[in-house]
N, C-alpha and C positions, 0 to 999 in steps of 0.2 A: 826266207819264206815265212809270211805268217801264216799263225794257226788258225785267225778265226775272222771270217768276211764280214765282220760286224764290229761298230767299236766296243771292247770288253766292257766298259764301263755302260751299257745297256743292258749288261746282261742282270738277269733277275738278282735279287739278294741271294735265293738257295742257290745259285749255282755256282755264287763265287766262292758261298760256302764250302760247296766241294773241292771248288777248285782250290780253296785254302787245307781241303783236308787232305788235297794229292800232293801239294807245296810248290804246286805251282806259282812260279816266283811274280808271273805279270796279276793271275788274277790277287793273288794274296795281296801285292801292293793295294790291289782296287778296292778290293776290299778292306782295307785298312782305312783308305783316303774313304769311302764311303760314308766309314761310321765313325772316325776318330773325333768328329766336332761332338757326337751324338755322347760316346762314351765317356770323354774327358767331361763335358757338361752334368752327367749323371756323377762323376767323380767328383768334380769340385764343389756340386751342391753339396753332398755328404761332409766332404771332408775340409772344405775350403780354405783350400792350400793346393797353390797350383802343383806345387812341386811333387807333394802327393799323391795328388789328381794323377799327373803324366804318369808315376808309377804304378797305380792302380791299373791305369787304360794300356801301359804295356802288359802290365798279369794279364787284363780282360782279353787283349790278342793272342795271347799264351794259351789259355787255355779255351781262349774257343778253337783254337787249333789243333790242340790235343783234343779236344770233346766233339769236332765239327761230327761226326760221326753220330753224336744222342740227341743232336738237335731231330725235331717232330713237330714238323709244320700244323699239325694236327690242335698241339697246345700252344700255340703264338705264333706271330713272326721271327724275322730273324732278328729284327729290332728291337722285341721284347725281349728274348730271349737274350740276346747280347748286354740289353742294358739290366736285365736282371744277374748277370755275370758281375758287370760292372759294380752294381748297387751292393750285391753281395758282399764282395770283394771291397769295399769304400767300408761298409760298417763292421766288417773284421777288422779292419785298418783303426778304425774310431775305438772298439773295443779292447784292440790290443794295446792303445794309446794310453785310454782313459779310466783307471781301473777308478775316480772318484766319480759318482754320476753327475750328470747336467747339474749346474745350477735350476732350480725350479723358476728363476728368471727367464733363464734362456730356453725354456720348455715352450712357451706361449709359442716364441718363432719360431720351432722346428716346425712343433704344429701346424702353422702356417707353411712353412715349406712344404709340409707334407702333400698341401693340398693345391699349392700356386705355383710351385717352380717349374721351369722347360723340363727339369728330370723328371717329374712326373706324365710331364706332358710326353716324353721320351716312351713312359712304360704303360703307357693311355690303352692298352685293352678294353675289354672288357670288364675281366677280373677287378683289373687290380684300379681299372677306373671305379665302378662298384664299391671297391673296399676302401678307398679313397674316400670316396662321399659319403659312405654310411660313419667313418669315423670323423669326419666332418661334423655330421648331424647330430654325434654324441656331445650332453652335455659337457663341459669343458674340462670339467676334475674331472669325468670317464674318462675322455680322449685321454688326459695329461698320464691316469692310473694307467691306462693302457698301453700307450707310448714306452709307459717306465719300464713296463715288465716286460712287455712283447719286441719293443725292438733295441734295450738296453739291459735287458734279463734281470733287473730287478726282483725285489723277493718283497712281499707286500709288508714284511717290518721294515724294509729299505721305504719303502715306498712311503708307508707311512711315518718316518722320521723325518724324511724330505718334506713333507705335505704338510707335519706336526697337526696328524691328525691322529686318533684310534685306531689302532690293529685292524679291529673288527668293521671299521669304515673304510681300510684301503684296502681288504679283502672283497669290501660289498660292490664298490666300484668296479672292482676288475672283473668281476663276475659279474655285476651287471652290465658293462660296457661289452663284456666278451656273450652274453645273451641276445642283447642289442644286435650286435653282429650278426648272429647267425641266425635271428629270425630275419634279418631283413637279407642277409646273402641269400638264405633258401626258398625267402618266401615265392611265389608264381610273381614272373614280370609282367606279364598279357592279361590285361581286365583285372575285375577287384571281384573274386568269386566268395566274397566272406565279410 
């Protein structure tokens, strides 16, 4: 007997969601098969190492199963949501790896990752599309100070020993690249009333 007059695989993202959160074993698989190109893709930009990746993108099925429950369709899809599981989960992975920071060689392309890869295409909101292209638009040492501290926790003596520049210029950077941002995240999107 089956349970549902429709093939499962139609059914919306939320619902498999739930259905992943009762354990039900058909939708869970569909679920899986749905978004595993999406999550392992968001893994192996971060981490790139496939082998990794797969481990990463089984945590991301773990605990969106344990958490299907605080998903809130209110603040993303389930796409977003998932892949920001994923993305989370890849740069603990990178952090717990790498206690020496990036080469300042290898900075230039993340930055470019940041702003090119399918994984972001993956986490394409609104948000985080936004926050995407305003770091984008920061001059390049911004972006780089930025990057350093915000998504490798960096400490702006770190920062500035990497960059061999002055304290007090990879202080000025991250604060003004971190200014940058939040005038143009809060500014009004609709007409130029200023």
């Amino acid at each position: 007997m089956q349970r549902f007059r429709f093939p499962v695989g139609r059914l919306p993202d939320e619902a498999l969601l739930a259905g992943l959160a009762t354990g039900d074993p058909e939708l869970a698989a569909t679920f899986v098969r749905r978004f595993q190109h999406t999550v392992f893709g968001v893994a192996l930009a971060v981490l790139g190492d496939p082998q990794l990746a797969e481990d990463v993108a089984q945590q991301t099925f773990e605990r969106a199963w344990r958490h299907a429950q605080m998903y809130d369709s209110r603040r993303g899809s389930v796409t977003t949501w998932l892949t920001a599981i994923a993305h989370n989960l890849a740069i603990d992975v990178v952090r717990a790896r790498r206690p020496q920071p990036v080469a300042p060689e290898d900075l230039d392309t993340l930055l470019d990752v940041v702003t090119d890869t399918p994984e972001q295409l993956a986490l394409a909101d609104e948000a985080s599309s936004a926050l995407r292209a305003a770091v984008a638009r920061l001059p390049r040492e911004q972006g780089r100070a930025l990057v350093m501290a915000g998504i490798y926790g960096m400490t702006a003596q770190q920062i500035a020993t990497m960059e061999q520049i002055p304290l007090g210029t990879a202080k000025t950077r991250i604060r003004t690249a971190m200014g940058k941002l939040r005038s143009t995240l809060t500014s009004p999107k609709r007409g130029d009333h200023g």
